[in-house]
C-alpha positions as CSV (number, residue, x, y, z in Angstrom):
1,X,-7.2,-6.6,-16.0
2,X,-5.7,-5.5,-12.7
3,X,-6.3,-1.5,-11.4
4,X,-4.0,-0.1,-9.1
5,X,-4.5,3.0,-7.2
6,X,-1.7,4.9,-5.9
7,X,-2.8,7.0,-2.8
8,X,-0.4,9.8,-0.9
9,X,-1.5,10.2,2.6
10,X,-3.6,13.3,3.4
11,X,-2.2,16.5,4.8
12,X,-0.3,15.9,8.3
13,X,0.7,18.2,10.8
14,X,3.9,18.9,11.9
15,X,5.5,18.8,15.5
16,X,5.3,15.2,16.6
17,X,8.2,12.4,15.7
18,X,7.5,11.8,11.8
19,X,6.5,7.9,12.0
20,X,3.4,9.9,14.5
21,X,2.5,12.3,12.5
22,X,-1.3,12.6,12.7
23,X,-3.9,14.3,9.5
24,X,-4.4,18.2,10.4
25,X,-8.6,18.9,9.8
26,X,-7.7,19.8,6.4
27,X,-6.4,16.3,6.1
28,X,-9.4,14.2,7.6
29,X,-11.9,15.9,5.0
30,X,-9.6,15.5,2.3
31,X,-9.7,11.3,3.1
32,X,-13.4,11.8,3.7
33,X,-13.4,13.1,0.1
34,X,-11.4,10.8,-1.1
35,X,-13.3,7.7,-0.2
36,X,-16.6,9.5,-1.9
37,X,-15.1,9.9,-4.6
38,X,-13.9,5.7,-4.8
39,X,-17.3,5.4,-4.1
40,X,-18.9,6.9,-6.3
41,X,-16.7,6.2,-9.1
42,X,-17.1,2.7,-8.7
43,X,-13.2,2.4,-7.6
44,X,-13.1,0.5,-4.1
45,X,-10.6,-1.5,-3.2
46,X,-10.7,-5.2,-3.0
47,X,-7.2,-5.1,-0.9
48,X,-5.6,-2.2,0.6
49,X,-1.9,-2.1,1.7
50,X,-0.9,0.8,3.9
51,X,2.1,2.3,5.7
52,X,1.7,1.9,9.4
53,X,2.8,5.7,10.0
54,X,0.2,7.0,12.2
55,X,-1.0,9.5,8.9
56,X,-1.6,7.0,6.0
57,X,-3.9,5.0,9.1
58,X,-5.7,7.7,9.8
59,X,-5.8,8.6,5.7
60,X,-7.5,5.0,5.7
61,X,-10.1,5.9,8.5
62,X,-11.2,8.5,6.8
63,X,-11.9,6.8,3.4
64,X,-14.8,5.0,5.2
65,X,-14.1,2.0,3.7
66,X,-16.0,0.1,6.0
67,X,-15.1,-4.1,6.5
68,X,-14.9,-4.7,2.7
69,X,-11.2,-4.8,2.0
70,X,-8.7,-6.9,3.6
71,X,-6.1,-4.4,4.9
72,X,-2.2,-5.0,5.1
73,X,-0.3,-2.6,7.4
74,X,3.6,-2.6,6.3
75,X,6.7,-0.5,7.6
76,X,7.8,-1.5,4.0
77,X,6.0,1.5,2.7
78,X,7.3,4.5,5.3
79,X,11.1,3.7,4.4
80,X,10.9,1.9,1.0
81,X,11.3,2.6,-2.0
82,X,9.5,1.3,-5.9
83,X,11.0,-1.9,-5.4
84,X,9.6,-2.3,-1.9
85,X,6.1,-1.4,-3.4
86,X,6.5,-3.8,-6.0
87,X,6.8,-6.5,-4.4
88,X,3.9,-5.9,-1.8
89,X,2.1,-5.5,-5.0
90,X,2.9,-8.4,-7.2
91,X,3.4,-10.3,-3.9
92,X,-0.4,-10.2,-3.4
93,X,-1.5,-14.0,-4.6
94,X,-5.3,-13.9,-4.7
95,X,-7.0,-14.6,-8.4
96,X,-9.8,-12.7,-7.0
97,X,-8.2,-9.8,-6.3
98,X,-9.2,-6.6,-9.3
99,X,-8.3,-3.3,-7.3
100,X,-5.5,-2.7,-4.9
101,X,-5.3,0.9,-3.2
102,X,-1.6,1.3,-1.7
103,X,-1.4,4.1,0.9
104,X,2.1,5.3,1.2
105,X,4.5,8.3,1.1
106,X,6.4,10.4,-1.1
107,X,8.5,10.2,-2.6
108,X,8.1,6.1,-3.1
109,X,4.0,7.0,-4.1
110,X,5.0,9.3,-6.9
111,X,8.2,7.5,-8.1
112,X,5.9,4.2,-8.5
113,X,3.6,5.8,-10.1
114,X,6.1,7.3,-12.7
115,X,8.0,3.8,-13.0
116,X,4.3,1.7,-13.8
117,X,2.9,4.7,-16.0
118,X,4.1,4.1,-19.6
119,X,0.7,5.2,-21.3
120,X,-2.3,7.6,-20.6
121,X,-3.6,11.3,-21.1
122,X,-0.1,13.7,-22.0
123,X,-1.6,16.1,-19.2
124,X,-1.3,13.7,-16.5
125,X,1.3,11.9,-17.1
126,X,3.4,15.6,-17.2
127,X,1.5,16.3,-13.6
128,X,2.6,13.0,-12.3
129,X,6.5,13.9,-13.4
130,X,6.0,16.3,-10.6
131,X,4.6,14.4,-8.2
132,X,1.5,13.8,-5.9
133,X,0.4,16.3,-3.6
134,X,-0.6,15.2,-0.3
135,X,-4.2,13.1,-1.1
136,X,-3.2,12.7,-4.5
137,X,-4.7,9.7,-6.3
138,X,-3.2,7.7,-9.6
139,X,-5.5,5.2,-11.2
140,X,-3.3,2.7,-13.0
141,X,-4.7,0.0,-15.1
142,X,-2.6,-3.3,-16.4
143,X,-3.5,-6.0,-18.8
144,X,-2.4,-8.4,-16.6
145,X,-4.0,-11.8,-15.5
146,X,-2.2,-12.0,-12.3
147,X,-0.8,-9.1,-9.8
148,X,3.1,-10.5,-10.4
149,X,2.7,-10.1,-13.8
150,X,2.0,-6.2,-12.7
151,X,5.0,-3.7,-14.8
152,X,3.9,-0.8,-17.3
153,X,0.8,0.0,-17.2
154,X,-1.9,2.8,-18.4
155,X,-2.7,5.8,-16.1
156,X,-6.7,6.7,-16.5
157,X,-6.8,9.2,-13.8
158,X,-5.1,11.3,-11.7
159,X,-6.2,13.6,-8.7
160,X,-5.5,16.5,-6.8
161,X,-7.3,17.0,-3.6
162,X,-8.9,19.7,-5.3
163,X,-10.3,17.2,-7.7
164,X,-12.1,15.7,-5.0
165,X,-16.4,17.1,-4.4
166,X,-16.2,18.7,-1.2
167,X,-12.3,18.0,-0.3
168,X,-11.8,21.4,1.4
């Protein structure tokens, strides 16, 4: 069984080339939040690949995820698209590896998440049709024994920021 967790960087401010982009305040306690929440819900990562915009870094930061994941920074996730994903994702070649968290941008985040969902709660799967917010979170789970055998899969959560204890 392999979990995937689909993560839109938090909220970014505006002004600065887009690729530089840094979180606003309501953006750093929205990743703080975030990473509680994986905590606490027994979700941490065993292997995180992020964009290496300046905003899904900092969105990473705030998760607090301390030295337990290996990380992998990619351009392949600011201009990409669901293929792109993919293949960082069924590209990853370690047995041992359960959980991946993939910190990206819309709207590659919420199209992948739509093209690996094919089961799970009517609700969500109609929220996810409209996309992830900023700090959104999809929790996708496959019956797979390997991460290249990764394709449709069940979504068992998804999150607003507003979900999250203490996010605002």
């Amino acid at each position: 069984m392999k979990t995937l967790l689909l993560l839109r960087h938090a909220k970014a401010g505006v002004g600065a080339p887009d690729r530089e982009r840094g979180l606003t305040g309501r953006g750093r306690r929205q990743s703080a939040a975030a990473g509680r929440y994986l905590a606490a819900e027994g979700l941490l990562p065993d292997f995180v690949i992020c964009s290496d915009a300046r905003r899904t870094r900092e969105t990473l930061d705030g998760l607090a995820l301390g030295d337990g994941p290996a990380v992998r920074f990619t351009p392949d996730l600011y201009d990409g698209h669901v293929p792109e994903l993919l293949g960082l994702v069924r590209g990853i070649e370690d047995a041992g590896v359960s959980r991946v968290l993939v910190i990206g941008h819309n709207p590659t985040i919420s199209d992948a998440g739509r093209h690996l969902a094919r089961e799970g709660e009517p609700a969500s799967l109609s929220r996810l049709a409209l996309g992830m917010p900023t700090s959104g979170l999809a929790v996708l789970k496959f019956d797979a024994a390997d991460w290249g055998a990764v394709s449709a899969g069940t979504l068992t959560r998804l999150l607003r920021p507003a979900d999250y204890p203490e996010a605002d």
